[in-house]
C-alpha positions in Angstrom: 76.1 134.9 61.0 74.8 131.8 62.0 77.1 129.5 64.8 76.3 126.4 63.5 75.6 127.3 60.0 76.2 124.5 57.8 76.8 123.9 54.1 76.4 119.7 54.1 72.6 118.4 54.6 70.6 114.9 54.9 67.8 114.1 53.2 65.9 112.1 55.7 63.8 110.5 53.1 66.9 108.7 51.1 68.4 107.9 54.4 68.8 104.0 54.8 70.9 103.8 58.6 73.7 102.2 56.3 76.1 103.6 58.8 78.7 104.2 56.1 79.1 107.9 56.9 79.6 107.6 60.5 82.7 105.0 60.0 84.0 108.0 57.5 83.4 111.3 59.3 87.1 112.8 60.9 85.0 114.0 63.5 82.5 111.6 65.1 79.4 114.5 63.5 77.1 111.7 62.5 74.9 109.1 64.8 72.4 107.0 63.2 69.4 106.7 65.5 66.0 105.4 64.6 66.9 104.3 61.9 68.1 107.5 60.3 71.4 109.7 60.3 71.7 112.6 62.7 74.5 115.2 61.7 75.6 116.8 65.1 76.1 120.7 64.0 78.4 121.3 66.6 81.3 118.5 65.2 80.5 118.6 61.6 83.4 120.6 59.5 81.2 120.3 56.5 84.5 118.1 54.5 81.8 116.3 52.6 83.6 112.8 53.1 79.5 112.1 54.0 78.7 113.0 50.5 81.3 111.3 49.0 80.5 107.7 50.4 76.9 108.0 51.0 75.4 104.9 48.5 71.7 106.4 49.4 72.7 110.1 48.4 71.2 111.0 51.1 74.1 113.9 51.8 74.0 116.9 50.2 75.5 120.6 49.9 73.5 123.5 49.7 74.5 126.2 47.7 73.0 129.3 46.1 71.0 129.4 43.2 72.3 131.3 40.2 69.1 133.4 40.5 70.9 135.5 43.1 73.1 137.2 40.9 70.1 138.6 39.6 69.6 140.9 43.0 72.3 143.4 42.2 73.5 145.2 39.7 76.7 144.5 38.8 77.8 140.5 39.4 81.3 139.4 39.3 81.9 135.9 39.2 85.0 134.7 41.5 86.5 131.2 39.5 88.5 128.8 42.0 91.3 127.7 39.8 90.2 123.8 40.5 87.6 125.2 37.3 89.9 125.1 34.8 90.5 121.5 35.3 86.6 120.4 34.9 87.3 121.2 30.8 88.9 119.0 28.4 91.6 120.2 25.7 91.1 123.6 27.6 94.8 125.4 26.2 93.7 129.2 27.7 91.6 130.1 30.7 90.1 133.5 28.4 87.6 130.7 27.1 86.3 130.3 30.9 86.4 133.6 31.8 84.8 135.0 28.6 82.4 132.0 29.0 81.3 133.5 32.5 80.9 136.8 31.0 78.4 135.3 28.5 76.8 133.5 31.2 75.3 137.1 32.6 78.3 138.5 34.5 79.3 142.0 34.2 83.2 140.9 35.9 85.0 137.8 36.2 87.9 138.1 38.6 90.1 135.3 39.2 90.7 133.7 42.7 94.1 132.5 41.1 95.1 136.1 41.5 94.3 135.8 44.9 95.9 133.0 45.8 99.0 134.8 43.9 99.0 137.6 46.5 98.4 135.2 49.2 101.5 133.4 48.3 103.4 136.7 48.1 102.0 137.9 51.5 103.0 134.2 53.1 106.6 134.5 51.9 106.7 138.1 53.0 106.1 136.6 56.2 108.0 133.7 56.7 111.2 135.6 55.7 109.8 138.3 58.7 110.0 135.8 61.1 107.4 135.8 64.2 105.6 133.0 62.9 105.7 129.6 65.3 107.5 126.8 62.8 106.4 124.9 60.8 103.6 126.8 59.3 100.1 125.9 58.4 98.1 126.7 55.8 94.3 127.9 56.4 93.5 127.6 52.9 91.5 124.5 53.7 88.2 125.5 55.6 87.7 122.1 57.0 91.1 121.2 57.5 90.9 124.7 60.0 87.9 123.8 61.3 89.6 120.4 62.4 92.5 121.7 63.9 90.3 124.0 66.0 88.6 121.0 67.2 90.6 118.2 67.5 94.3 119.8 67.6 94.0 122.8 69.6 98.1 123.1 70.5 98.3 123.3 66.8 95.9 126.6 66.7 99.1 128.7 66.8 100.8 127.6 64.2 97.9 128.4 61.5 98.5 130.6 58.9 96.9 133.9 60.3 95.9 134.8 56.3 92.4 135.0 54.5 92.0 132.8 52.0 92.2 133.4 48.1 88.2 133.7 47.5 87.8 135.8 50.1 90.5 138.6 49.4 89.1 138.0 45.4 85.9 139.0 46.6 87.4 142.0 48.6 89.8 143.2 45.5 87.1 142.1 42.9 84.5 145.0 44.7 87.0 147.6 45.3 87.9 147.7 41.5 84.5 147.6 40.5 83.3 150.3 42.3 85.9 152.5 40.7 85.3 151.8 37.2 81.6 152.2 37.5 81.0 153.8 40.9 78.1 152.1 41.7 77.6 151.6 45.6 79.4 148.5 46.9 75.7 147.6 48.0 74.9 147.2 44.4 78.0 145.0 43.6 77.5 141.3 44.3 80.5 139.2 44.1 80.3 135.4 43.6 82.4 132.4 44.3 82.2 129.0 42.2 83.0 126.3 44.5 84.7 122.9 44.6 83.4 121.9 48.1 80.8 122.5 50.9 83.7 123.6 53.3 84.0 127.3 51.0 80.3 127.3 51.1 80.3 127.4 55.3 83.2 129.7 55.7 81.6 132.3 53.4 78.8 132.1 55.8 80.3 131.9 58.8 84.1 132.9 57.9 87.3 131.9 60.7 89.6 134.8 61.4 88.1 137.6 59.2 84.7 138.4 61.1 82.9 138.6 57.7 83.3 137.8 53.9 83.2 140.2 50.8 81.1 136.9 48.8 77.8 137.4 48.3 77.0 133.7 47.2 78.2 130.7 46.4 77.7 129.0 43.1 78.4 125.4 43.0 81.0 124.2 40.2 77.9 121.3 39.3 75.9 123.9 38.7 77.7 126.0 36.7 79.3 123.5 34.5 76.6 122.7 32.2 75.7 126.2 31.6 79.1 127.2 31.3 80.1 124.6 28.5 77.7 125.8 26.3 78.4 129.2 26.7 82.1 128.2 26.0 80.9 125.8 22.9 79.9 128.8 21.1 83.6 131.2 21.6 85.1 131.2 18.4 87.5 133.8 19.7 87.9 134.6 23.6 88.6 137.9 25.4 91.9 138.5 27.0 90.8 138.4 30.3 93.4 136.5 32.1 95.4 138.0 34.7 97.1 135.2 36.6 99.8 132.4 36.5 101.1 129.2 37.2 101.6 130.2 41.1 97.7 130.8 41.1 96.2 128.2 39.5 98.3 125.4 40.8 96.5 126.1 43.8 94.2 123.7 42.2 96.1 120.6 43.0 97.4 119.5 46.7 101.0 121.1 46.6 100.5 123.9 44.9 100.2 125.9 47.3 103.1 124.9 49.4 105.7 125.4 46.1 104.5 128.6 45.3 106.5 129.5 48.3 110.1 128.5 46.6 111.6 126.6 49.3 111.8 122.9 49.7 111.3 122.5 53.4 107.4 122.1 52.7 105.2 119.1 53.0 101.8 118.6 51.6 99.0 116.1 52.1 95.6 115.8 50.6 92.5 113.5 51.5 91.4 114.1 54.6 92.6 110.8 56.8 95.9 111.8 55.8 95.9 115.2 56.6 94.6 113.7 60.4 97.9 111.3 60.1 99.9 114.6 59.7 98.5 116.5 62.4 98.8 113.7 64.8 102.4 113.3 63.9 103.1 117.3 64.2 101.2 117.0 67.6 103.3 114.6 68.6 106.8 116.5 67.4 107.1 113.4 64.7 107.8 115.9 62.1 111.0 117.6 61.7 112.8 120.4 59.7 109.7 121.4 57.7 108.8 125.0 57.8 105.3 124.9 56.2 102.5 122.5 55.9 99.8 122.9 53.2 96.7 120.2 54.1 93.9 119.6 51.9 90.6 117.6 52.8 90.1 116.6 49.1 92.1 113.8 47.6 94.5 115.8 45.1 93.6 119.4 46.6 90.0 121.2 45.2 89.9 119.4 41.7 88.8 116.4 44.4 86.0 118.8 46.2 82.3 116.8 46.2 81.0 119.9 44.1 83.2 119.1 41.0 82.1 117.2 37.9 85.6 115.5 36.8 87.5 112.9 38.2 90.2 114.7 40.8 93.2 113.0 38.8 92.0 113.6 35.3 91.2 117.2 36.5 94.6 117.3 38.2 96.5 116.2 35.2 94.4 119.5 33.3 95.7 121.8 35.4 99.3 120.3 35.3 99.1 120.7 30.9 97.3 124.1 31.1 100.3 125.3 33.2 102.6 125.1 30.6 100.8 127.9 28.9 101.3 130.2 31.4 103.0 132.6 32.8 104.9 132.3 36.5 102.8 135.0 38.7 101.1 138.5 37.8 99.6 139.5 41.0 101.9 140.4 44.3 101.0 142.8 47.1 101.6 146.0 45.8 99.3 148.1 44.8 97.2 149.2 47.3 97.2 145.6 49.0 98.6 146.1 52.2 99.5 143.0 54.3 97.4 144.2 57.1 94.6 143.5 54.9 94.9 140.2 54.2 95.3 139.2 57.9 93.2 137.6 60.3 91.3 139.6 62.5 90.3 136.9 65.0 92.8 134.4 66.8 91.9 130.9 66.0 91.0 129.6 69.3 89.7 125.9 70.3 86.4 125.2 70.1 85.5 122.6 72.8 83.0 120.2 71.3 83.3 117.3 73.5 82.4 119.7 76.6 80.6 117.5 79.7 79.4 120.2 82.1 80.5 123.5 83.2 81.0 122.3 86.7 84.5 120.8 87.0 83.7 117.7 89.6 80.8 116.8 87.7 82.7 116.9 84.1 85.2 115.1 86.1 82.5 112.2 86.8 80.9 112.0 84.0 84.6 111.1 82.2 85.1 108.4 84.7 81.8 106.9 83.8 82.7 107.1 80.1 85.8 105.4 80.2 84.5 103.0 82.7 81.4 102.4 79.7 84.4 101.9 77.2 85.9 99.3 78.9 82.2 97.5 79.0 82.3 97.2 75.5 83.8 95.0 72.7 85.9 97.6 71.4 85.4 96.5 67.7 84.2 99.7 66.6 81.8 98.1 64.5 79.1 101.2 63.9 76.0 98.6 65.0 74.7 100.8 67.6 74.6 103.7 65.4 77.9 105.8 67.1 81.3 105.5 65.2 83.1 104.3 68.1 82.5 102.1 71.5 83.8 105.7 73.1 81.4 107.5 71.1 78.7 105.3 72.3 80.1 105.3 76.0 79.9 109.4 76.1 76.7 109.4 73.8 75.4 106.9 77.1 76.3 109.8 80.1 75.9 112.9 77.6 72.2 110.9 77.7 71.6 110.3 74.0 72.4 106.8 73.5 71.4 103.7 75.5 73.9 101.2 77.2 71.7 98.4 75.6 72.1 99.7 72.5 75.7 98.0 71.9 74.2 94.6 70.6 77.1 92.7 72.1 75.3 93.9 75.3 72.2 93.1 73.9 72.8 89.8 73.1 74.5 89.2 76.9 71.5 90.6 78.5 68.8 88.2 76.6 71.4 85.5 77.1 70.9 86.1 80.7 67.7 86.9 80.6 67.0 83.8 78.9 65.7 84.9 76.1 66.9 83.5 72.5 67.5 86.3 70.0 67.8 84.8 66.3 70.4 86.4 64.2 67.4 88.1 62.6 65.8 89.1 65.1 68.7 90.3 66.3 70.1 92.4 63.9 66.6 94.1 63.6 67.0 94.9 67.5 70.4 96.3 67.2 
């Protein structure tokens, strides 16, 4: 497992310096410099916001190439219930499923079933008590990579629960080994993603130490293949083994109402879900007992690795609901809760660190905010940093240059005596 493993890329040469993801990153990750983007590994969350506005396409998501299935014997594929909503007039989720199945996979086993235990598990635990209020959910890799970053009081209060793909996986194997008994070696288990964020925590999981996936397929590259295996179903198997609990996991909320209780709030797109972490930082939010957050805009139908408009998809899911039934999966069974927890304590990751030695850390922060008060404050993204603050510790962490604020610029040559043309100028800055 790899620290700094991550799922979301650049492509150097599409890569204008447009500065458009560095205004849009939650976490200051990206710098242009020289003229090209720099993702800082140890800040990026892999959210794919970067993707998303990127004019250049110069952001990408790696993913696995459907070739791995081919390296074991027995291949389950592991659907994220934001699938269902890629599909138009789709009434039942068999013509999916059985679509996998004639894609090459020996299994499909939905994550919706998951997620149905999950939901189980979390209301097993919320009626225990033990659990600091109001709860929140670590569905979301991102949004959990965030709060270890950027909210670390609020580390406590994360849902100590693995999430849906990753207890599929886990389930997925265990049955298949006991219908064929092949060695668990030989049983690869494979998760179709919405997002880059899935793709990351497979690799390098929070709380669980390691994941049951075996790769990651992403939806966009599954799609195509998928809808003409589904094209040709004139009648589909009765594979489905989940409900409306599971796959409204799909859309931002359904999550939270899975839980039956109305003291919930949910928030999707990832500046909102800052908004609501600042406010529950600040104590701003009252009488709510859990929190589900989503980075996407409408939940995982708005994921970067989709192929359908998140609201269109949304509205899917909502209609294919209504053919379903409430839930099918609980923990029972053999699925103990103890097996679904967290083995790790989510604990603050310290990417802003200065220097182990306290007096100089302490100096170099002085210096920064003494650089921040130097500059214009307009935030403007000129000199390549998202922030005159971000500039003004790039400055003492010795990455960035003071000169490289062209307000500064511009002051110096005006003293200097030297007339920079706008042209000119902007090519300098």
């Amino acid at each position: 497992m790899r620290e700094f493993f991550h799922s979301v890329t650049l492509d150097e040469d599409k890569c204008k310096g447009c500065t458009n993801c560095i205004k849009r990153c939650p976490t200051e990750a990206i710098r242009v410099r020289d003229g090209k983007a720099r993702i800082r590994t140890e800040r990026c969350i892999d959210c794919g916001e970067c993707i998303r506005v990127c004019p250049h396409h110069a952001k990408r998501a790696v993913s696995d190439s459907l070739e791995l299935m081919e390296q074991f014997r027995y291949k389950i594929a592991l659907p994220a219930p934001s699938l269902y909503g890629q599909f138009n007039n789709l009434s039942e989720i068999d013509y999916v499923l059985t679509g996998l199945q004639d894609m090459g996979f020996d299994d499909v086993f939905e994550v919706s079933r998951a997620a149905e235990v999950i939901s189980d598990a979390t209301r097993h635990m919320m009626r225990a008590g033990g659990l600091k209020m109001p709860v929140i959910s670590s569905a979301c890799p991102a949004v959990v990579r965030m709060i270890r970053m950027r909210f670390p009081s609020l580390c406590d209060q994360v849902l100590p629960l693995a999430a849906p793909m990753h207890e599929a996986a886990r389930c997925a194997k265990l049955e298949a080994a006991a219908r064929t008994g092949l060695p668990a070696g030989q049983i690869g288990a494979f998760f179709i993603t919405p997002c880059p964020a899935k793709v990351t925590d497979v690799l390098s999981p929070i709380g669980i130490g390691s994941s049951h996936v075996d790769g990651t397929f992403a939806m966009a590259d599954v799609y195509p293949r998928l809808l003409e295996r589904m094209n040709k179903i004139a009648s589909p198997r009765q594979l489905a083994k989940s409900g409306i609990i599971g796959v409204s996991w799909a859309n931002s909320g359904g999550e939270a109402s899975a839980l039956i209780q109305e003291k919930y709030l949910a928030a999707d797109g990832i500046e909102n879900v800052i908004t609501v972490l600042e406010e529950l930082e600040d104590e701003r939010l009252q009488g709510l007992e859990f929190i589900e957050l989503n980075a996407c805009h409408g939940g995982c139908v708005g994921g970067v690795l989709t192929v359908e408009n998140p609201y269109v998809a949304k509205s899917r899911i909502q209609l294919l609901r209504k053919y379903l039934p409430v839930s099918l999966n609980r923990i029972a069974d053999g699925i103990l809760l103890e097996d679904l927890m967290w083995k790790d304590k989510l604990e603050y990751r310290d990417v802003a660190h200065l220097s182990d030695d306290i007096t100089e850390a302490i100096e170099m922060l002085e210096a920064i905010n003494t650089l921040e008060k130097a500059f214009p404050g307009l935030d403007c993204g000129s000199c390549g940093a998202p922030s005159c603050r971000a500039l003004a510790e790039d400055i003492v962490t010795g990455s960035a240059r003071r000169n490289d604020c062209i307000f500064i610029l511009r002051n110096e040559a005006s003293v200097a005596g030297v007339d920079i043309s706008p042209d000119l100028f902007w090519k300098m800055g």
